[in-house]
ROVO-586676 format. One record per atom (N, C-alpha, C): x, y, z; residue in one letter. Coordinates in steps of 0.1 Angstrom, whole numbers, plus 5000, padded with zeros to 4 digits. Layout:
N
XYZa
...
***
This chain:
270
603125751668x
602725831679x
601525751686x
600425681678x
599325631683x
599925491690x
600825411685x
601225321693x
602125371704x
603025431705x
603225521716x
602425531728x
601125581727x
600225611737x
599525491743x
599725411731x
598825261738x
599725201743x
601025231738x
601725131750x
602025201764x
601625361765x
602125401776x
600425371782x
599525371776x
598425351785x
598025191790x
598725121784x
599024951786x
599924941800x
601225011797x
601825001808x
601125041824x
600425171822x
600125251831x
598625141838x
598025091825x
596925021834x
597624891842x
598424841836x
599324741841x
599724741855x
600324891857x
600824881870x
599824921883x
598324961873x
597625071881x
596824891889x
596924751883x
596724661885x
597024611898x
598624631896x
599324581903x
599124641921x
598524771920x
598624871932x
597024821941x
596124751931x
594924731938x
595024561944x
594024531957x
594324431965x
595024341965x
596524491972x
597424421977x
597324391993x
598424261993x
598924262007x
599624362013x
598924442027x
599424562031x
600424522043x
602024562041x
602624452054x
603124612061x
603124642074x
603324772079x
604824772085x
605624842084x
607124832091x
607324942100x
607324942116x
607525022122x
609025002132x
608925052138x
610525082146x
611525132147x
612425132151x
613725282152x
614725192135x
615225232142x
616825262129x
617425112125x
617024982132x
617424872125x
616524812117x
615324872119x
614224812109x
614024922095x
614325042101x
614525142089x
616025102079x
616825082086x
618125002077x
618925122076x
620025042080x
621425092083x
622625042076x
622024912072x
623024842062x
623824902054x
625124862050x
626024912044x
626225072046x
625525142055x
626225292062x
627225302071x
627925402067x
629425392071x
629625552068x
630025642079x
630825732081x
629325802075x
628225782079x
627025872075x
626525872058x
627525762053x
627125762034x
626925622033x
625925582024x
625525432020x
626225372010x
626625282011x
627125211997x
626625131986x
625625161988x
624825131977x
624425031973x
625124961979x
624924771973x
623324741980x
623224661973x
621824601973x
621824441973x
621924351980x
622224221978x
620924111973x
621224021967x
619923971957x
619023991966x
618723931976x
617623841982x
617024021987x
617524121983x
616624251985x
616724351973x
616924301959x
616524361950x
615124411945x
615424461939x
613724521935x
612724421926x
611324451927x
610624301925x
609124361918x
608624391904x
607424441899x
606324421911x
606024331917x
605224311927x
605524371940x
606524421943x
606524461954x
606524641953x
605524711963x
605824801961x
605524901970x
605825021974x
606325101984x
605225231985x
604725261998x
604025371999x
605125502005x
605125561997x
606025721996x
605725772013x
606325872010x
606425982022x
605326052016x
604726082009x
603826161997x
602526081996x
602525982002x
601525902000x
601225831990x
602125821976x
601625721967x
602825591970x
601825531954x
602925391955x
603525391945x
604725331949x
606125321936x
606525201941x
607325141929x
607725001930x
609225051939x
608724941949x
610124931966x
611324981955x
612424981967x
613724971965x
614125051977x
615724981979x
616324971992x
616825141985x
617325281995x
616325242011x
614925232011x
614225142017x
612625192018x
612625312027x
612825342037x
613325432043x
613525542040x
614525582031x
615225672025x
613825842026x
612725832028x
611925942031x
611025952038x
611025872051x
610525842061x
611525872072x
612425812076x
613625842087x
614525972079x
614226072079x
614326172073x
615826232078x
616026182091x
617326242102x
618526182106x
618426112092x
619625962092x
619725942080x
620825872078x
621225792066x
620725672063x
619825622054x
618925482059x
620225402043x
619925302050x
620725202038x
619625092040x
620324922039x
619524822034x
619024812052x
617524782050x
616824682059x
616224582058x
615224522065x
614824352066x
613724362053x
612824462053x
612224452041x
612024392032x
612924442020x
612924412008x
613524252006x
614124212023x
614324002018x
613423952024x
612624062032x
611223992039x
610423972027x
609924112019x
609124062011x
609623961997x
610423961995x
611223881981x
611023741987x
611223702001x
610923532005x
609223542005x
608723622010x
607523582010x
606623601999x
607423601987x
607023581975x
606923491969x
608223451972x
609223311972x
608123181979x
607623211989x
607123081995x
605723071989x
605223171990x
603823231986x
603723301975x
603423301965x
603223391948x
601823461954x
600923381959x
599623461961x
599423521966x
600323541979x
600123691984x
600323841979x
601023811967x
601623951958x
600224001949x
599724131947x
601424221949x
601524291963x
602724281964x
602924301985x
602724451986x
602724541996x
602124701996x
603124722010x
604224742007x
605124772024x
604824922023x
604824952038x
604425082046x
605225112055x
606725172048x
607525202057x
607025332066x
607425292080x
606825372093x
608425412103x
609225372101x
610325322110x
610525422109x
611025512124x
612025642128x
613125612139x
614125642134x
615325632147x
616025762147x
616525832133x
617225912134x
618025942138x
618926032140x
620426032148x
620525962164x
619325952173x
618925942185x
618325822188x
617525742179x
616625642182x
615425652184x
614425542189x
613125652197x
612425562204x
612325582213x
612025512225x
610225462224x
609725372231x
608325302228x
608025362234x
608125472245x
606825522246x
606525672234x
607725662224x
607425772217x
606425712206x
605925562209x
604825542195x
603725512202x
603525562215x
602325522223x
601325592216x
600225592221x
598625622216x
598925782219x
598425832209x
598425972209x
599426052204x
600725982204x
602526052201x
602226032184x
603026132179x
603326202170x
603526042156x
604625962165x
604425872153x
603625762151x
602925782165x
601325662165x
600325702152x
600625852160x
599325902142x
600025912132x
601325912131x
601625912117x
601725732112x
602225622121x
601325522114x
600525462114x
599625502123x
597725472120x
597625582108x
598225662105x
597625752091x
598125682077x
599625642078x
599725562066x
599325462063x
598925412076x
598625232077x
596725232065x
596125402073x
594925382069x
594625442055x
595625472050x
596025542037x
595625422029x
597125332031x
597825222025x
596325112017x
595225112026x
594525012024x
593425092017x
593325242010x
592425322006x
592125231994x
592625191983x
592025141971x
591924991971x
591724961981x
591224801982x
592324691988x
593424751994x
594124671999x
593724632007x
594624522014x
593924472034x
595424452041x
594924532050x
596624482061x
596624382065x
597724332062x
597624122064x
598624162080x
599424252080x
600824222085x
601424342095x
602324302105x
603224412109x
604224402112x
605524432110x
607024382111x
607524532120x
607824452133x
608624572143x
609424572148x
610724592153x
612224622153x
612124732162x
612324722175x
612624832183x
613024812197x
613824892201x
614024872218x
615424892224x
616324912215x
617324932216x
617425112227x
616525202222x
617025292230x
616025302247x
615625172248x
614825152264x
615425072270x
617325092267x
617824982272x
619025072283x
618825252281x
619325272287x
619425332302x
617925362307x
616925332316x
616625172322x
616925172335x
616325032342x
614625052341x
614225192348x
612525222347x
612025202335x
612725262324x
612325202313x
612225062305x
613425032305x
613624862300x
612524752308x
612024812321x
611224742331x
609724722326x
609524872317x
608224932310x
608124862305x
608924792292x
608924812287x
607424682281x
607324562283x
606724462276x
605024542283x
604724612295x
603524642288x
603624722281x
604624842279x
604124952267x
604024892256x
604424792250x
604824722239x
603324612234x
602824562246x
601124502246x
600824632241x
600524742250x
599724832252x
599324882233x
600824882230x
600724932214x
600324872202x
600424752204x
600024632198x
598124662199x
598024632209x
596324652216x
595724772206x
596324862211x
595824992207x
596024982191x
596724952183x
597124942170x
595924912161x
596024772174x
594724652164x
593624722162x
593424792177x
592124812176x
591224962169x
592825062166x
592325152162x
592025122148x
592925032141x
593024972128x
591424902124x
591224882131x
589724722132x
590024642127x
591624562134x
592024472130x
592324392145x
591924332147x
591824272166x
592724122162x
592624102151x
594023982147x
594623992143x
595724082142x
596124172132x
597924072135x
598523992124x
599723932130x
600724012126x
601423992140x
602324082141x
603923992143x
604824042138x
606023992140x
607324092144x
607724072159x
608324152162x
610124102165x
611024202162x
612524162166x
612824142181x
613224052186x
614224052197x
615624142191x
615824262202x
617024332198x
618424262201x
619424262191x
620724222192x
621624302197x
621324432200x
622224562202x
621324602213x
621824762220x
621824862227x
622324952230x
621725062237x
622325202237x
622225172251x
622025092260x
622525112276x
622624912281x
622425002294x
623024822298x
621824742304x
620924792299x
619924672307x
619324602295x
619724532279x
619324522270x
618524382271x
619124292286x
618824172288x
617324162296x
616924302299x
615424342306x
614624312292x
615024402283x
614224422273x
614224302261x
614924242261x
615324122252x
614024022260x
614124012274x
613523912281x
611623942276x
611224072278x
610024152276x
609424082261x
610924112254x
610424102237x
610323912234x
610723852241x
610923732234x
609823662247x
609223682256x
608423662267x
606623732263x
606623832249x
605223822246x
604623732238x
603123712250x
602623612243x
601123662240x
600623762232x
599823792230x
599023742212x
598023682213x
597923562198x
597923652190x
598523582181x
598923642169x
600023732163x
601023692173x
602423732177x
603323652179x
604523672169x
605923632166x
607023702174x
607923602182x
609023682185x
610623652167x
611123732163x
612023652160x
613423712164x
614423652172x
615923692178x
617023722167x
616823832169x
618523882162x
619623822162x
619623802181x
620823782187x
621823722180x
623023732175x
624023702168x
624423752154x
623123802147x
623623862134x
624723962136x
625723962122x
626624062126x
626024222122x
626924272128x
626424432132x
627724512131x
627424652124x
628124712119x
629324802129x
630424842131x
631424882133x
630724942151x
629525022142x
629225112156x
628725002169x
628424902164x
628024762173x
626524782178x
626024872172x
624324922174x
623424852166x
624224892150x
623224822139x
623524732129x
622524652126x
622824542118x
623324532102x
624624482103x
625324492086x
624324452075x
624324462066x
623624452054x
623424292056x
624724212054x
624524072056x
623524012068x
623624052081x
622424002081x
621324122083x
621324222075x
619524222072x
618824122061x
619724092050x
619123992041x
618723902046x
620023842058x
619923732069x
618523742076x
617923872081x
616923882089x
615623862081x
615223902072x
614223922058x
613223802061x
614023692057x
613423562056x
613023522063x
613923532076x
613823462095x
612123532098x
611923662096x
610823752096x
609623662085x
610223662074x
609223622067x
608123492067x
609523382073x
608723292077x
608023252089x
608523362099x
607823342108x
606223432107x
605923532097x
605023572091x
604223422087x
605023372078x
603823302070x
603423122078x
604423092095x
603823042101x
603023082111x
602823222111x
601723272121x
600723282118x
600723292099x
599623312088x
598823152088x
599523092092x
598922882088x
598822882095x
599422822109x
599122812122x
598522872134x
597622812145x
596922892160x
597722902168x
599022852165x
599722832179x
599822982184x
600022982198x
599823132203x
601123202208x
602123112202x
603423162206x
604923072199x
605523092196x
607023042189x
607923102183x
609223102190x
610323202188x
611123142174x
611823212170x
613023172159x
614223252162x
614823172163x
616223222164x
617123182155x
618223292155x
619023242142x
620323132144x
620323102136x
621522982133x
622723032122x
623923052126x
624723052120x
624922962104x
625323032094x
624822962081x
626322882077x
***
């Protein structure tokens, strides 16, 4: 019994290790960054592909507010109004483990809402419902000594069905950036954002132009454009979110080395 307890209190300090200053990386955006991968007919299939398996260092802030070790969906109690399956996450953080060991243990903060509908940028503006809900997890996340290194965002698909909007769209998108950093007291806060591959309307080429045309320092564009995408032609298949993961990650860890104040990645057929 006495060895029993010391190994349960071995393990417990072990992981209670693992949860203090981490790298805090924040994931906001509608439904391709929340993950859609392998959903079909509203049910997930479950597959999990290497490059986003589960990883002792990597680990996940709840809907609940604590942390548990990731696994795909990250999502899965955050986008509460959908079926979440695999996203860019879990091969974002697994490469940037991969390139970098020192940045672990990683602390992702899934934020992402799309839901049956999507959600438009001005629904994360300053003041909207899910601004405060991720300035509240973001300021949770870093309570026992973490530090936000990061922010990975995926969105724009539903401002594509509006011209007024899609037009909005690259200041609303500074504007939230701006306001993020600064509610955070993070004024360099790098950010790495998707060029959308999809759309819910027809002006996707307004908003593609907005997202791969910001040039505010300390900001990544990286282009979807070409990964394959699932049946509904909206969201991105499992294959490339793993595909996406990395494309994300390294353009994190050349924003992390380098001043340059701007450089796109786009993908290449493998």
């Amino acid at each position: 019994m006495l060895a029993f307890l010391c190994l349960v209190l071995h393990l417990a300090s072990a992981y209670g290790s693992t949860s203090k200053g981490k790298t805090i990386i924040l994931l906001a955006g509608q439904s391709n960054m929340s993950g859609r991968g392998g959903v079909h007919n509203n049910t997930w299939d479950g597959v999990v592909p290497l490059q986003s398996q589960p990883n002792p260092s990597i680990l996940r802030l709840t809907a609940n507010l604590t942390w548990v070790e990731a696994r795909e969906p990250l999502h899965k109690d955050i986008d509460v109004h959908a079926t979440c399956g695999v996203g860019p996450g879990m091969a974002f953080a697994n490469r940037l483990l991969q390139r970098d060991p020192g940045l672990g243990p990683l602390g992702l903060v899934p934020c992402a809402v799309g839901g049956p509908r999507g959600t438009s940028i001005s629904e994360w503006g300053r003041g909207t419902f899910l601004y405060k809900q991720l300035l509240m997890r973001a300021k949770v996340a870093r309570r026992d000594g973490g530090s936000i290194r990061g922010m990975l965002w995926y969105q724009g698909e539903s401002d594509t069905v509006s011209e007024v909007d899609a037009r909005m769209y690259k200041i609303r998108l500074v504007n939230l950036f701006r306001n993020l950093r600064a509610d955070l007291g993070t004024p360099s806060l790098p950010i790495v954002l998707v060029a959308i591959a999809s759309a819910n309307g027809p002006y996707i080429e307004i908003v593609r132009k907005a997202q791969l045309g910001i040039t505010l320092p300390k900001v990544r564009c990286v282009d979807a454009k070409g990964l394959p995408l699932l049946e509904d032609k909206r969201h991105l298949s499992t294959l490339a979110q793993e595909r996406l993961g990395p494309m994300l990650a390294d353009a994190f860890l050349t924003l992390k080395r380098c001043g340059l104040t701007k450089q796109k990645y786009a993908y290449q057929s493998l």
